[in-house]
C-alpha positions, 0 to 999 in steps of 0.5 A, spaced: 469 543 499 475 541 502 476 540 509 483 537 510 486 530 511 484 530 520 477 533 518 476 528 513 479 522 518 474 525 523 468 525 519 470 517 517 470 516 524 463 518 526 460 514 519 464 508 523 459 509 529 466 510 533 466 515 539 469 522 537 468 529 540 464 534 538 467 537 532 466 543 526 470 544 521 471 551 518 473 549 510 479 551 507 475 557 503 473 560 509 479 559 513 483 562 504 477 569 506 479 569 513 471 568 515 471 569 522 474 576 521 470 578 515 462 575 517 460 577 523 454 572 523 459 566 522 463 569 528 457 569 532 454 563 530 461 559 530 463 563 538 455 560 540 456 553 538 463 553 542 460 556 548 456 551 547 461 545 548 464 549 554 458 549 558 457 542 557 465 540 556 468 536 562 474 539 561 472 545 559 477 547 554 477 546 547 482 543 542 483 549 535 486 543 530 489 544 523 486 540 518 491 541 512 490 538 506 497 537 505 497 533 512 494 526 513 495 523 506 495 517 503 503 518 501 505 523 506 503 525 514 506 532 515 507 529 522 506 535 527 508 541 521 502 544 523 499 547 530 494 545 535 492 550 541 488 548 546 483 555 549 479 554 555 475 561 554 471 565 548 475 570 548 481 567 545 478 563 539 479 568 533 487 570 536 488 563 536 484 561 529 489 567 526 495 564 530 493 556 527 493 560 519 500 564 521 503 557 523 500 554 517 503 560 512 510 558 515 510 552 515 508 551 508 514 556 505 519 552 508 516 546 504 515 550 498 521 546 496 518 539 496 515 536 491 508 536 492 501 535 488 496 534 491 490 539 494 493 544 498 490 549 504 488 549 510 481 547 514 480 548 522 477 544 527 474 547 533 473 541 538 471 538 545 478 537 549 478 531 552 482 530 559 485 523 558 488 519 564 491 515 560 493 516 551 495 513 545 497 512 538 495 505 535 497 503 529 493 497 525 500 493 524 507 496 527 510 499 521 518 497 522 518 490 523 510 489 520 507 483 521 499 483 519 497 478 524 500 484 530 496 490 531 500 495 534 499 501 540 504 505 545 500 509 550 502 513 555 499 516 563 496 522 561 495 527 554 498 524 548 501 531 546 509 527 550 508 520 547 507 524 539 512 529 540 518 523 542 520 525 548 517 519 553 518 511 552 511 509 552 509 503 554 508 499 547 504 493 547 503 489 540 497 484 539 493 479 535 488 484 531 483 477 530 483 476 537 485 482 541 490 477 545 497 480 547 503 478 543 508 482 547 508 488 552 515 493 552 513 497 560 515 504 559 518 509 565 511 514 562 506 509 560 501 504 564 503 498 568 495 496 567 490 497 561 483 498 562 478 493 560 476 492 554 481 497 551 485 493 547 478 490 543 475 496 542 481 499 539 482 492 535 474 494 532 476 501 530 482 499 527 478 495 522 473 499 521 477 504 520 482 500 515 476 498 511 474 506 510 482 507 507 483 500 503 489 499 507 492 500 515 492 506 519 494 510 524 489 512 531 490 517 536 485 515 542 484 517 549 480 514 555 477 519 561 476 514 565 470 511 563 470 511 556 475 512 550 475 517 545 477 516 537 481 523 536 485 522 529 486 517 523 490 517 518 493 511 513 498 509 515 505 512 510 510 507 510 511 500 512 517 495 512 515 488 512 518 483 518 524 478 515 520 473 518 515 472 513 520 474 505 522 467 502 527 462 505 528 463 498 530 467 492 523 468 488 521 472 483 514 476 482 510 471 478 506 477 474 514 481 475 510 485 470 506 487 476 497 483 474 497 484 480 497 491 483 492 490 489 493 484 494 491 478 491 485 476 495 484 469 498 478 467 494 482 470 488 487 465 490 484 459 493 480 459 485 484 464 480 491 463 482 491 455 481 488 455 475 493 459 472 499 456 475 497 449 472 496 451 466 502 456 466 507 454 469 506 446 470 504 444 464 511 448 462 514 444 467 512 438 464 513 439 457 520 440 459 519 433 462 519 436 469 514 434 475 516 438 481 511 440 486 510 448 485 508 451 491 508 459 490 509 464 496 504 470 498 509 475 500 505 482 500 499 481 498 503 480 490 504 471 488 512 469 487 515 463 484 522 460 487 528 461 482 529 453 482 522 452 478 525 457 473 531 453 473 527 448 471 523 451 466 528 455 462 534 450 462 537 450 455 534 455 453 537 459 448 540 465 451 538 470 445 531 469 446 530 470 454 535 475 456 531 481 455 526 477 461 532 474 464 534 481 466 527 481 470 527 474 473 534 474 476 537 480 477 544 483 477 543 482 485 540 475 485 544 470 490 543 465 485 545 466 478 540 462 472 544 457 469 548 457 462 543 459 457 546 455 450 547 458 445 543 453 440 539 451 445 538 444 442 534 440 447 530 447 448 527 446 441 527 438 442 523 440 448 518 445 444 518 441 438 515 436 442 509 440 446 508 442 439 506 435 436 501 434 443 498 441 442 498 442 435 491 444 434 493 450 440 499 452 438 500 451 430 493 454 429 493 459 435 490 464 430 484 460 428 482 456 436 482 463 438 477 465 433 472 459 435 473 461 442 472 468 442 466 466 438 464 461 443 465 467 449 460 472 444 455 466 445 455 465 452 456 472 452 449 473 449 445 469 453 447 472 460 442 476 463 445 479 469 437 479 472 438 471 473 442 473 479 436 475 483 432 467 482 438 463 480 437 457 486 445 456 490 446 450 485 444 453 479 448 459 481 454 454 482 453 451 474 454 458 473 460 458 475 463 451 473 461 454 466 465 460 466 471 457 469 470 452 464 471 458 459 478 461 463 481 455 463 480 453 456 481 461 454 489 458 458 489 452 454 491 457 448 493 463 452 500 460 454 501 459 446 499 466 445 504 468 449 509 464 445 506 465 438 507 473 440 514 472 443 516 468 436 513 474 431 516 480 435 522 478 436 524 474 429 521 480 425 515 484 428 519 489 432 524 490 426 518 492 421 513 495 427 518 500 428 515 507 427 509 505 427 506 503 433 501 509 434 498 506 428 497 500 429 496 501 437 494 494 442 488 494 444 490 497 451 493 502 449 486 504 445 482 503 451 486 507 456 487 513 450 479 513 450 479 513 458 483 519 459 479 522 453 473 522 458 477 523 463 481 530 460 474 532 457 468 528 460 466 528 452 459 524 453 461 521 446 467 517 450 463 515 455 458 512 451 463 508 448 467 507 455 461 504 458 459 499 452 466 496 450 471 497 456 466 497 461 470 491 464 476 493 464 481 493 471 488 494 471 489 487 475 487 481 474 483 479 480 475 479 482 475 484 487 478 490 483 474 496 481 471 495 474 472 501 469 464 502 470 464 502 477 470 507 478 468 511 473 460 512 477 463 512 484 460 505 486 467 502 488 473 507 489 480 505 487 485 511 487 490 507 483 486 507 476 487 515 474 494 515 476 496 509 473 492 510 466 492 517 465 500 516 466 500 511 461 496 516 456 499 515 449 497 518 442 493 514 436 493 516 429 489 511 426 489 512 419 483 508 416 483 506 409 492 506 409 493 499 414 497 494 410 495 487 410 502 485 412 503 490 417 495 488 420 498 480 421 504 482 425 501 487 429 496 482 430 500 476 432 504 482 436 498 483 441 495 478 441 496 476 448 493 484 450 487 483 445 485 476 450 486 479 456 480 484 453 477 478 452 477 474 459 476 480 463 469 479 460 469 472 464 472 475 470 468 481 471 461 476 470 464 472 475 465 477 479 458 479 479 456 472 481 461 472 488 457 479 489 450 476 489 453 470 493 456 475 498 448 479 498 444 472 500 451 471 505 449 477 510 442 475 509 442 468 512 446 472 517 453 467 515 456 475 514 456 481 517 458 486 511 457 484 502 464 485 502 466 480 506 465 475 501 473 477 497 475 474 504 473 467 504 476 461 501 473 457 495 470 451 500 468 456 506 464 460 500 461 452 497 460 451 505 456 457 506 452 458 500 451 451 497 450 448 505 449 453 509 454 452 514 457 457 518 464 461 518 468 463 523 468 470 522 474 472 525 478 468 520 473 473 515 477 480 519 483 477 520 484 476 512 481 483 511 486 486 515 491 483 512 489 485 505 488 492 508 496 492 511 499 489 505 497 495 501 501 499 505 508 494 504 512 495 497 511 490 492 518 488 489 519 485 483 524 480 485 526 478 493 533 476 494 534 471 500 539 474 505 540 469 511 540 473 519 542 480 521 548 483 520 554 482 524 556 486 530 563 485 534 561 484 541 565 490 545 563 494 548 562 500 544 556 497 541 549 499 543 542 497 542 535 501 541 529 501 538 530 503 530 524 507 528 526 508 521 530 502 519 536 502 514 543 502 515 548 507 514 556 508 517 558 515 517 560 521 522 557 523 528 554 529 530 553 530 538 549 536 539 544 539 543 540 543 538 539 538 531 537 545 528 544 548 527 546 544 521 554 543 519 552 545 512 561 545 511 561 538 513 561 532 507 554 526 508 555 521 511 553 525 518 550 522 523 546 526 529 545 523 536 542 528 540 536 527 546 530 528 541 527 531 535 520 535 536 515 536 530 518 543 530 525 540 528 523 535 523 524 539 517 532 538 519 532 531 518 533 532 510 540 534 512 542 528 516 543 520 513 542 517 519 539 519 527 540 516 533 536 519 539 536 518 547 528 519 547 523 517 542 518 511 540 516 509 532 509 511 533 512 519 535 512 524 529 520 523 527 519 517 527 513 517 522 517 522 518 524 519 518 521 513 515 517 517 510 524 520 508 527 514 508 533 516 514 535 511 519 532 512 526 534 509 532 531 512 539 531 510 546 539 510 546 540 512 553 545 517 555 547 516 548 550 523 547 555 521 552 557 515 550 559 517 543 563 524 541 562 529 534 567 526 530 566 518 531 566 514 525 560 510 526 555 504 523 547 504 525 543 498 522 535 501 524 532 495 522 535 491 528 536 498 532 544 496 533 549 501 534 557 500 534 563 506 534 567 503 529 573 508 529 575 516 531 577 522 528 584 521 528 586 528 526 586 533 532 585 540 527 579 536 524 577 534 531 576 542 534 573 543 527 568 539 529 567 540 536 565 548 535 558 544 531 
């Protein structure tokens, strides 16, 4: 049963314990069949109910919502596509329920053009309507310039319908999520001098409960009557750009640029997982090249980053045969600080190794053998664990446990890292010469693991999922203690809308042929996958691990140190020794805080590579320069286009163009794929343009006051909406171009 992206968000709202008004929702079969007209029971079952809610409404009307599957979705709004009417008598709710589907129809063939695959149809939300003196639409982090520790809200005197439809200034206030204190309070000529008490906690409360239920930041729309405030609508946030304040000081590359990592990096990932790779990986290379630098990695969206000097130090003298395929990822075309010179020969490179190899000749000459003997080890250990322990295992037989397997990780890295080399050696010297063509003979067991899942997954064959849950049951596609195993995705015990995505993209095509695997084809390939076929193995150590961190959250909640199991990902390593060895206390608003943050994060691009760019963009101090609010950041120098009605589009005129205009409606936003920039007089960055010109990828900028005075059609002009500045910068010179323009 579907019942479209806002009758899902109120649905989560409710299971929240958050005050919402009494809704029904008509499916998006009932409305497909047009229901009310064809099922005299359900219409009078349905008219009985909202005279119901007329009787006992303070406002005595009713809100007939649309709650498309299209809009309200994880990569796409549809911001103010579809119709909300409000009645205040029976005898319009079925013209009006007819009139929301007609809407719909309309709005969906304009679309029909756009790129879409997710679930389509249209349900109705019939609901109390609300009075409020005072609105809002309240963001868990400002998407422009988002900055985790800032929650973000626009409110308005009155409804909502002014503030969302950008034709008002709010008031605009951003405040600390953790501690509900105000940051900084932007007064609007439309919005209040005073917020009511307790609204800014009550807000916070929702937001992170709410964020919780989607796995990354959201979107609210509240009301207050006076008394009490109202949640009328959640979604997840679609896109937000980070603040500059928080990128690297300097250039940096993601250390995983393969991307390990494609959730945000918990903290008790990173106060335990993470330094235990980094010595392993990256200081023990350091020091093979005789290096001592301190290496203090960036946690920069939630994904860990390596400065460009330490690869500097690592890759000195290599050859530059032997890295350039990686060279390409570390230090792009557009990095402001190119690597050094790779020697042909590479002499002090090879010295270097040759070296490391005497020290560690036991892991990297025999890389084969000591990776025998420690997966041997791990089957042993494998065996004697039984998950039952869990239950009767005291705090400090608990924390032998976890001393054990992490001995077992940081052994598994000791060969690791030669691995690497090892498979790097075979494949480029020969490996990739005499694999190739044969790949899908001779597949990595990657590749098998996800053929198999997309097997089940295609055919739900029970076959695959016997073989699914007894050898990839702790399969995860990133490298961390939270994320969801194969067996707990597939049976719905933890969700991940990332796995089936990724993997089922990923699918490939295996042709094993049994008995016709030659010898030499078998040593390379195994050399060649290697590292995949130890990844396998060590994601048994960290799916145990993880067991453990979850029955320590268990005996946490109940001792009463945390309020929710889950809670346990966002401790660091000493507050969980601090609390589950020595029952000492933590402070849970650090907990929220940090669970906040990794929820935004998700919503933030993850680049493999971040170039350090130094201040804002110059602007010449004349004054035909002008500043705003940019809403949708990007910059963009093209020709303004001044009008009154956006909708009548210059098709003759070439791109760049640049509309100025007073303010765009939600019924005219679907203009905005013909301009490459857009200047508004009204508006805020929480309005529907606003959320549709950054899903689109088109510079805004609003609150330009008589903006459409001030510049001329035809005006050469430059606009940098990260930083909401404006400046003419020359003129149609041209009287005939200049009277073709002006009949625009």
């Amino acid at each position: 049963m579907e019942i479209g992206g806002k009758g899902w968000g109120l649905v989560q709202l409710v299971k929240q314990g958050l005050r919402v008004p009494p809704f029904g929702i008509i499916n998006t079969e009932g409305v497909r069949q047009r229901i009310w007209n064809t099922d005299a029971n359900f219409r009078s079952v349905v008219e009985a109910w909202c005279k119901e809610v007329l009787d006992t409404s303070k406002s005595k009307k009713l809100a007939v919502r649309s709650s498309a599957c299209e809009e309200d979705q994880r990569h796409r709004s549809f911001a103010g596509k579809f119709l909300t009417e409000v009645i205040s008598n029976i005898e319009e709710l079925i013209p009006i329920l007819d009139k929301v589907v007609a809407h719909y129809e309309e709005a969906v063939e304009k679309e029909r053009n756009k790129i879409y695959t997710g679930p389509r149809g249209l349900a109705i939300i019939v609901q109390d309507f609300i009075s409020g003196k005072m609105s809002g639409v309240c963001f868990s982090v400002e998407p422009v310039n988002a900055n985790p520790e800032r929650a973000y809200c626009e409110i308005v005197i009155g409804e909502n319908k002014s503030l969302v439809d950008g034709e008002i200034r709010p008031t605009c206030v951003s405040f600390s999520s953790a501690t509900t204190e105000v940051v900084e309070i932007r007064e609007g000529t439309h919005g209040p001098e005073q917020l009511p008490y307790r609204l800014l906690e009550e807000l916070s409360n929702g937001l992170l409960k709410m964020e919780w239920g989607y796995r990354t930041a959201v979107d609210m729309e509240w009301t207050w009557d006076g008394e009490n405030i109202w949640f009328l609508q959640v979604r997840p946030i679609t896109i937000a750009t980070l603040s500059q304040e928080l990128y690297p000081k300097e250039c940096a590359t993601c250390w995983f640029f393969d991307q390990r990592f494609i959730e945000p990096i918990t903290p008790i990932t990173q106060t335990t997982l993470i330094p235990l790779i980094l010595r392993k990986a990256i200081s023990e290379g350091l020091s093979m090249r005789h290096k001592s630098i301190a290496v203090e990695p960036y946690y920069f969206g939630g994904q860990v980053y390596l400065p460009h000097r330490v690869y500097f130090d690592l890759l000195e003298g290599c050859p530059k045969w032997w890295l350039s395929s990686d060279l390409k990822l570390l230090f792009p075309e557009d990095c402001g600080c190119p690597p050094r010179k790779m020697k042909i020969w590479g002499i002090q490179f090879w010295l270097d190794a040759f070296r490391s190899l005497l020290k560690h000749w036991q892991d990297a000459i025999f890389v084969l053998c000591r990776w025998e003997r420690w997966r041997k080890q791990l089957e042993e250990e494998l065996n004697h664990w039984d998950e039952k322990i869990l239950t009767k295992i005291t705090a400090e037989e608990w924390l032998k446990q976890w001393e054990k397997w992490n001995r077992l990780s940081e052994e598994f890295l000791e060969i690791h890292r030669w691995a690497i080399l090892w498979s790097s050696y075979v494949y480029r010297l020969v490996g990739k010469y005499v694999m190739q063509g044969k790949e899908n003979q001779y597949p990595s067991i990657t590749t098998q693991a996800n053929h198999i899942l997309h097997t089940y997954l295609s055919t739900y064959d029970t076959n695959a999922w016997v073989l699914l849950c007894r050898e990839y049951a702790h399969r995860t596609e990133s490298l961390d203690f939270m994320s969801p195993r194969w067996d707990e995705w597939l049976s719905g015990e933890e969700q991940n809308s990332l796995f089936e995505m990724q993997i089922v993209d990923d699918k490939k095509s295996i042709t094993i042929e049994t008995g016709k695997v030659g010898y030499l084809y078998r040593i390379i390939s195994k050399f060649i996958h290697l590292r995949e076929e130890q990844r396998f193995e060590w994601e048994k150590i960290l799916y145990i691990q993880k067991k453990l961190l979850k029955e320590a959250g268990k005996r946490l909640v109940e001792k009463g140190i945390l309020n929710e199991i889950h809670q346990v990902w966002f401790l660091t390593w000493q507050e969980l020794r601090e609390g589950f060895i020595k029952n000492k206390p933590i402070n849970i608003k650090k907990v929220s805080a940090r669970q906040h943050q990794w929820c935004v994060e998700h919503v933030f691009t993850k680049p493999s590579f971040i170039n350090h760019e130094e201040g804002n963009h110059y602007f010449s101090k004349v004054s035909d320069t002008w500043s705003g609010w940019g809403v949708s950041g990007g910059k963009i120098k093209g020709i303004a286009y001044v009008t009154n009605n956006p909708t009548q589009i210059p098709i003759e005129v070439p791109h760049p163009r640049i509309l100025v205009t007073t303010c765009l409606n939600p019924g005219q936003t679907w203009c905005l794929q013909y301009w490459d920039g857009v200047l508004l007089e009204r508006g805020s960055e929480l309005s529907h343009p606003a959320i549709i010109a950054r899903e689109m990828n088109i510079p805004m900028i609003t609150n330009l006051l008589d903006i459409t005075h001030k510049l001329t059609t035809g005006d050469s002009i430059y606009m940098d909406a990260t930083y909401g500045k404006v400046e003419r910068v020359g003129q149609v010179s041209d009287e005939s171009d200049r009277s073709d323009l002006s009949d625009l």
